[in-house]
C-alpha positions in Angstrom: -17.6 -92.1 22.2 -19.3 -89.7 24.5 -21.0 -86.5 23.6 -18.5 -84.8 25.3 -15.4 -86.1 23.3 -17.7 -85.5 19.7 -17.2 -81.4 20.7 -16.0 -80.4 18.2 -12.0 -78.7 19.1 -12.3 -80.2 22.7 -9.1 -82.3 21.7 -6.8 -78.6 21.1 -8.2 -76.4 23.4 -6.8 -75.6 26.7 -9.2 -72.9 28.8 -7.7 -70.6 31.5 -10.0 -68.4 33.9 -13.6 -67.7 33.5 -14.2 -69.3 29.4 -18.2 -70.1 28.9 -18.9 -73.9 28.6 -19.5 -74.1 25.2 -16.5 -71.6 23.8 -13.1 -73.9 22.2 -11.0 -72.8 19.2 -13.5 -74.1 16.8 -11.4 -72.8 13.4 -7.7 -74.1 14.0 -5.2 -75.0 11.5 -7.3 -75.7 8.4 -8.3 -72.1 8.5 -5.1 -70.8 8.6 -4.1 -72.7 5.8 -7.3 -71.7 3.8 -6.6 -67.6 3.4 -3.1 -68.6 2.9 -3.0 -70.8 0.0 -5.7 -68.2 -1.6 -3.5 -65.8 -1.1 -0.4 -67.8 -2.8 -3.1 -68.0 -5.4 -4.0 -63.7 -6.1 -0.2 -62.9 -5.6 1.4 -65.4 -7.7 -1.1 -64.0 -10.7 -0.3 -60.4 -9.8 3.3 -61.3 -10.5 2.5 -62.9 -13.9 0.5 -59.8 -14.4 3.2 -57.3 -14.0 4.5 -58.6 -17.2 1.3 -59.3 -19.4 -0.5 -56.0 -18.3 2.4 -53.5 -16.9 5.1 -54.5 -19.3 7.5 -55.5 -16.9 9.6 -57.3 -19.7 12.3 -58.1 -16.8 9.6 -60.4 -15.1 9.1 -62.1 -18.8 10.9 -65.3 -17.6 8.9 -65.4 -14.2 5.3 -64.7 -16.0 4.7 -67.8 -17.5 6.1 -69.8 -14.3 3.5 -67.8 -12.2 0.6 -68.1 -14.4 1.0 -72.2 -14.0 2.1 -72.3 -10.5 -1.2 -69.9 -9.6 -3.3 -72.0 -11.4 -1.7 -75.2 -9.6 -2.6 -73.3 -6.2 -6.1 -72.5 -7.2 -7.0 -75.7 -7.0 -5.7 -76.1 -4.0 -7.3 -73.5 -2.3 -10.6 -74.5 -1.7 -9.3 -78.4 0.0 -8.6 -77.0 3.2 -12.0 -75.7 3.7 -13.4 -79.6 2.3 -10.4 -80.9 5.2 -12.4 -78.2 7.9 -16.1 -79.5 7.3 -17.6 -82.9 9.4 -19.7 -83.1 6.2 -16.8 -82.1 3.0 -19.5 -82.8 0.9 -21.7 -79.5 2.3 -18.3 -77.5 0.5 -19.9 -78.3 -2.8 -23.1 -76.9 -2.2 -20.9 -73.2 -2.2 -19.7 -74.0 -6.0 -23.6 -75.2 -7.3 -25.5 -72.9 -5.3 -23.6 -69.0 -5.7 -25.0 -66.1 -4.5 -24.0 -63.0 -2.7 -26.4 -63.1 0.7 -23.3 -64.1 2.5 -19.1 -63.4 2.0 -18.4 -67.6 1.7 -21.2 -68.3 -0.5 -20.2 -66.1 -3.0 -16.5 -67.4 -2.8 -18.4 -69.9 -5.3 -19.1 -67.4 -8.0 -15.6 -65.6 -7.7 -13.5 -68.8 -7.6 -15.3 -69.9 -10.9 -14.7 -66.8 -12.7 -11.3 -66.7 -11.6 -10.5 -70.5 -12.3 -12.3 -69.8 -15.9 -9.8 -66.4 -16.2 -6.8 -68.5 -15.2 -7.8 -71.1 -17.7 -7.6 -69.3 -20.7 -5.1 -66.8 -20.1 -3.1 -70.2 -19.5 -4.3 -71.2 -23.1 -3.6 -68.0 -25.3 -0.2 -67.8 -23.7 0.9 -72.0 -24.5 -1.7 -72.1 -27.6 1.4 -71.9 -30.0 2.7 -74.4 -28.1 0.3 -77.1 -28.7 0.3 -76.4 -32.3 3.8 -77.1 -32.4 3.7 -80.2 -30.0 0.9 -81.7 -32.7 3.0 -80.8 -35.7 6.3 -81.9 -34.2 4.5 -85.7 -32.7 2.7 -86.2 -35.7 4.4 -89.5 -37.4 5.6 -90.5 -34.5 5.3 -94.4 -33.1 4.6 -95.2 -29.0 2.2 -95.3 -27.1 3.2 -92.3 -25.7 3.8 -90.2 -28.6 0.1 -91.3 -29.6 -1.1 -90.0 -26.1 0.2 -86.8 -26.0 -0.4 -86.0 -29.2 -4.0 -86.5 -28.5 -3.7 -84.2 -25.8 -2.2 -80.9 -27.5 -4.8 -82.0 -30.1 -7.7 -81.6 -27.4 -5.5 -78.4 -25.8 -5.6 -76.9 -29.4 -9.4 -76.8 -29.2 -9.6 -76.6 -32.6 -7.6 -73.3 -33.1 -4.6 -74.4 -35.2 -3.4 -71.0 -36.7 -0.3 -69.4 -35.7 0.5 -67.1 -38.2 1.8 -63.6 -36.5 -1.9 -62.0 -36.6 -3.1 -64.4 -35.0 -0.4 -64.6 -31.9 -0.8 -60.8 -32.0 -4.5 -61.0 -30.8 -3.4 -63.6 -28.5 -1.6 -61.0 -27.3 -4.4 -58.8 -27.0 -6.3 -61.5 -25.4 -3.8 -62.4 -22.6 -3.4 -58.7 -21.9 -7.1 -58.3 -21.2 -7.4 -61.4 -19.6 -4.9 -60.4 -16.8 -6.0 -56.5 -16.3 -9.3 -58.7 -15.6 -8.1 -61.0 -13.3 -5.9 -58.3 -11.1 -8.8 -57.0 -9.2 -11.0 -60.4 -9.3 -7.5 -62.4 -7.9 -7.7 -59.4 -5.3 -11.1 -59.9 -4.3 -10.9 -63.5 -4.4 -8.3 -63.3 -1.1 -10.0 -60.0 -0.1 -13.5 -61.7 1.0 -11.5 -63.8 3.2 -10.3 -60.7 5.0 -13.7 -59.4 4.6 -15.1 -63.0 6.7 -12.7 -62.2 9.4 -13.5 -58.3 9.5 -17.1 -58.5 9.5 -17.3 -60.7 12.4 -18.4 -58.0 14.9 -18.7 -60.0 17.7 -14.6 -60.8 17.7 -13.0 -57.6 19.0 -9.5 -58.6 17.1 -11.2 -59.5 13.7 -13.6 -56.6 13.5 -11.9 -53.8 11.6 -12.3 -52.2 8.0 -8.7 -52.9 6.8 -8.6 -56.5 7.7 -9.3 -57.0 3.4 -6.9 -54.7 2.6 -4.1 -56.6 4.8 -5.0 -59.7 3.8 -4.3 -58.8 0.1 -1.4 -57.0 0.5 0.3 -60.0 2.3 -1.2 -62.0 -0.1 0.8 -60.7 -3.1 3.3 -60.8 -0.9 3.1 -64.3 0.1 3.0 -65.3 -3.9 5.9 -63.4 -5.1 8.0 -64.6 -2.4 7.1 -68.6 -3.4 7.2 -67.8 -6.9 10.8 -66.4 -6.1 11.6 -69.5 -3.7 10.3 -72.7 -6.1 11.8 -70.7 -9.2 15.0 -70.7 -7.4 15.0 -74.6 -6.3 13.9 -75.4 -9.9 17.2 -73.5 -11.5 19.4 -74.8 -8.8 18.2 -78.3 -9.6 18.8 -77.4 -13.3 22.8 -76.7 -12.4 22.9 -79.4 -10.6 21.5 -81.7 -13.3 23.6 -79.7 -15.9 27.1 -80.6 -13.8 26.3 -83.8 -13.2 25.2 -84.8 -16.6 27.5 -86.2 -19.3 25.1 -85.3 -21.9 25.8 -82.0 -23.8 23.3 -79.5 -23.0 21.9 -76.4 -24.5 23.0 -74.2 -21.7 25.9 -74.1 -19.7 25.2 -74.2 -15.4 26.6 -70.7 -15.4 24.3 -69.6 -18.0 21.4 -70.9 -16.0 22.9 -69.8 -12.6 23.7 -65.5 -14.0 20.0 -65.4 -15.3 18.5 -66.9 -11.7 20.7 -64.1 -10.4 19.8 -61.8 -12.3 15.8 -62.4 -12.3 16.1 -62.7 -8.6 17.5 -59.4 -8.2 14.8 -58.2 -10.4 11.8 -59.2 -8.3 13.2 -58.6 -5.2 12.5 -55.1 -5.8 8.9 -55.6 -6.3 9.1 -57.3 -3.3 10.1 -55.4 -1.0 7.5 -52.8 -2.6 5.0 -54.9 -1.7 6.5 -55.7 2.1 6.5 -51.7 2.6 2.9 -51.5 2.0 2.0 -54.7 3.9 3.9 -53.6 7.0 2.7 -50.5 6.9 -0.8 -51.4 7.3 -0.9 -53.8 9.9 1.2 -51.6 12.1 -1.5 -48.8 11.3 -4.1 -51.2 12.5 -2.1 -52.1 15.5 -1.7 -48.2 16.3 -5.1 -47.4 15.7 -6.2 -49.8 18.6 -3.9 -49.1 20.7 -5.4 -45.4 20.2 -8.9 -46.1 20.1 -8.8 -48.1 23.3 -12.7 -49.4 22.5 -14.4 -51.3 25.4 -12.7 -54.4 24.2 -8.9 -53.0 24.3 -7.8 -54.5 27.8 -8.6 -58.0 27.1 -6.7 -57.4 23.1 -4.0 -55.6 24.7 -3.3 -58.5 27.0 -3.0 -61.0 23.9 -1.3 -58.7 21.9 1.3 -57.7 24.2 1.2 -60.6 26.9 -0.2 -64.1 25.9 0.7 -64.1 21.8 3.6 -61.5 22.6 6.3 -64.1 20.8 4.0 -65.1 18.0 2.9 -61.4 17.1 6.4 -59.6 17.8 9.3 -61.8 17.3 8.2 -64.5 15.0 5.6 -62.7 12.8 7.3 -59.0 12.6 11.2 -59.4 13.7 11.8 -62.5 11.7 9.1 -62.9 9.1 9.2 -58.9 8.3 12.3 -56.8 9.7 15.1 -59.8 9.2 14.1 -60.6 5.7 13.1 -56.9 4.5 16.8 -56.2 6.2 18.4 -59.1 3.8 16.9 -58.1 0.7 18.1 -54.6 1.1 21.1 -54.8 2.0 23.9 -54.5 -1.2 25.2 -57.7 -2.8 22.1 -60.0 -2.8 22.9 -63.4 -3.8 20.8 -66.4 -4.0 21.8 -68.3 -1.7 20.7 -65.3 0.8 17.7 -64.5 -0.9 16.0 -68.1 -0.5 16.8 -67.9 3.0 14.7 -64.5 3.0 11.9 -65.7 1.4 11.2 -68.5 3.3 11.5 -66.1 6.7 9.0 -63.9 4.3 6.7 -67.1 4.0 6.8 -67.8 7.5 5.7 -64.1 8.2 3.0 -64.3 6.2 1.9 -67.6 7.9 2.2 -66.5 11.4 0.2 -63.2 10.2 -2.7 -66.1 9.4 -1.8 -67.7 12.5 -1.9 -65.2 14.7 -5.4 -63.5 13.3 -7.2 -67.0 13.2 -5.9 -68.5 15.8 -5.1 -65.5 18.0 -8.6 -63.9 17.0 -9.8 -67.1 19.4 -7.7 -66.8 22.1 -9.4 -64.5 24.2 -13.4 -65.6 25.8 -16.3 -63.7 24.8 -16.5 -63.1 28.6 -13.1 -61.1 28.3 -12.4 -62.6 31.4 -10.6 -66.0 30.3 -8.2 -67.6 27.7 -7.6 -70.3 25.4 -4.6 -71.8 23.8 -4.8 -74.0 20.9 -2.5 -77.0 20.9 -1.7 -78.6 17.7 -2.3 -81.9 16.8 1.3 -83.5 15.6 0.7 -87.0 15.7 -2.6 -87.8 14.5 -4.8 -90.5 16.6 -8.1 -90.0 14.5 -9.2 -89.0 11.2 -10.1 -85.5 12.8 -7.2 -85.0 14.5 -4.9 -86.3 11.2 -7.6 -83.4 9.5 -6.9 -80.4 11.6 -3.4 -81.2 12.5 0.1 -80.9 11.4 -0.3 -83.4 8.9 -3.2 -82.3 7.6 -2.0 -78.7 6.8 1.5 -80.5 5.6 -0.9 -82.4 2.9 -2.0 -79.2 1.9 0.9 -77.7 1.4 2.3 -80.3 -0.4 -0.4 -80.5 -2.7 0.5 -77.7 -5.0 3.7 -78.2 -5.8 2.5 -82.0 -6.9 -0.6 -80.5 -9.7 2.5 -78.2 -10.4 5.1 -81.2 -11.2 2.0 -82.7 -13.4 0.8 -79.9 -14.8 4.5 -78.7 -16.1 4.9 -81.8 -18.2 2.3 -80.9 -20.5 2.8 -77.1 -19.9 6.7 -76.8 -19.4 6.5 -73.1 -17.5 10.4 -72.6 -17.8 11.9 -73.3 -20.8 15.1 -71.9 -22.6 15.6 -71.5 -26.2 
């Protein structure tokens, strides 16, 4: 292999005009997928947390689901970063060596007090649970009786009362534990924004409310999976229920009116959250636009010409307007809803897309282009890496830790 071929990017970039020799689109579809899946992580707690800290008691089926499914994400979220590296093994130097003299290396101090936040808000809300599991396996033959007994006996840590005092201050605990983890879930996405937005020498990345957009979509982007994989699950439930000769504690139209009417329910905080969201990335557009700094021409002709479609039509008219217009309009139903979230997902993707991706599309010469090609069918481990496939592994990858983790920690049950 030649030195020129070992460039890193060389294989997805396309140059147009006047680009310098050694410009390509260096951070491509592994860094898209990185402030994405952390912000899956911060909104999908936020939702939990509208229950545990802001008493939503009509999110109380969707809290516990969130809480697992955002802990499922968070360890996700630092893979495509380990995917980005030549060396994946540098990634671990930012979890064993924290500090705050740069925005990524104290991603390493915030991720572990998150994880740690997660963890046990996850345990005082299924710490009855274990106790029960142990009491109810306890006489019980099999190998895998024996097993997972051994592991609600490990889960217990110890802590086996469950008398009504005690669930009260787990309670307490859990309440805490999420009015704690609101702001350091924020800030956890929000120093991704705050990468992008203190890059001064990127005219499209430098601006003050790059955090704030970036967590605003964030919470977005997790309620609306939350809202879509809760929704598959209870389908899948009805189907299972009408399909199944075996008498069952619910009925499929039990299961189907209480999807309906929790999906109803969070819609409404989602389209809260959309409102805001919108509204500050078209400020940030319109403040540009009025500004008109040295650097406009060159963003003007991305934003309106090159990355026109991207920006305009797929990100705003059908990952924003479309869905925001489907939510609101009267008689929501399921079916219609899953369809708008997944046009709300892809909004929030292109949104990612467009500021990593589009952020690179103009030369520091502001005289010249490049375009960034993706790599669908992988001939090499780098291209496999920073390809399609590669951010399809990542995606995949929570919804697998969820499927495991749910059989020890079943996040939607029905008594």
């Amino acid at each position: 292999m030649t030195e020129e071929w070992s460039v890193h990017g060389l294989e997805w970039t396309i140059k147009e005009l006047f680009v310098y020799p050694n410009e390509y689109i260096y951070w491509s579809i592994q860094i898209v997928m990185y402030p994405l899946m952390t912000g899956l992580v911060a909104g999908a707690f936020v939702l939990s947390s509208l229950y545990h800290v802001f008493g939503q008691k009509d999110l109380k089926d969707m809290a516990k689901f969130s809480l697992v499914f955002s802990f499922a994400l968070l360890i996700v979220a630092p893979m495509p970063l380990m995917f980005h590296l030549q060396q994946p093994l540098r990634g671990l130097e930012v979890f064993f060596t924290p500090h705050f003299t740069s925005a990524i290396s104290a991603f390493g101090i915030v991720f572990f007090t998150y994880s740690m936040i997660v963890a046990s808000e996850i345990w005082f809300v299924y710490r009855r649970f274990f106790v029960e599991q142990v009491s109810s396996l306890e006489g019980k033959e099999g190998i895998g009786n024996t097993l997972k007994r051994f592991i609600y006996r490990m889960l217990t840590l110890g802590a086996y009362d469950i008398s009504e005092e005690a669930l009260r201050k787990d309670e307490r605990a859990i309440k805490i534990l999420a009015a704690v983890g609101i702001p350091v879930a924020c800030f956890l996405h929000g120093y991704a924004g705050f990468i992008f937005g203190s890059v001064k020498a990127n005219a499209l990345w430098m601006t003050p409310l790059m955090p704030v957009i970036f967590i605003m979509s964030a919470i977005v982007s997790g309620i609306a999976l939350c809202m879509l994989t809760y929704i598959v699950i209870m389908e899948w439930k009805k189907f299972r229920i009408r399909t199944s000769s075996r008498p069952r504690q619910l009925t499929a139209e039990e299961v189907g009116g209480a999807e309906v009417d929790l999906v109803k329910k969070s819609s409404r905080y989602l389209l809260g959250f959309m409102v805001v969201a919108i509204t500050l990335e078209i400020l940030d557009l319109v403040f540009r636009g009025y500004t008109a700094v040295k650097s406009w021409d060159i963003l003007r002709s991305v934003i309106y010409g090159k990355d026109f479609v991207n920006i305009f039509i797929l990100q705003y008219t059908f990952g924003n307007l479309i869905p925001f217009v489907m939510l609101l309009l009267p008689g929501l139903t399921v079916r219609r809803t899953a369809v708008a979230l997944v046009l709300v997902i892809f909004g929030v993707f292109m949104m990612r897309w467009n500021v990593v991706i589009g952020g690179q599309a103009f030369s520091l010469s502001f005289a010249g282009y490049m375009h960034y090609h993706l790599p669908v069918i992988p001939h090499s481990f780098e291209t496999y890496k920073e390809g399609l496939f590669g951010a399809l592994t990542i995606a995949v990858m929570p919804f697998v830790l969820f499927w495991g983790i749910n059989k020890l920690l079943p996040s939607l049950r029905y008594k």
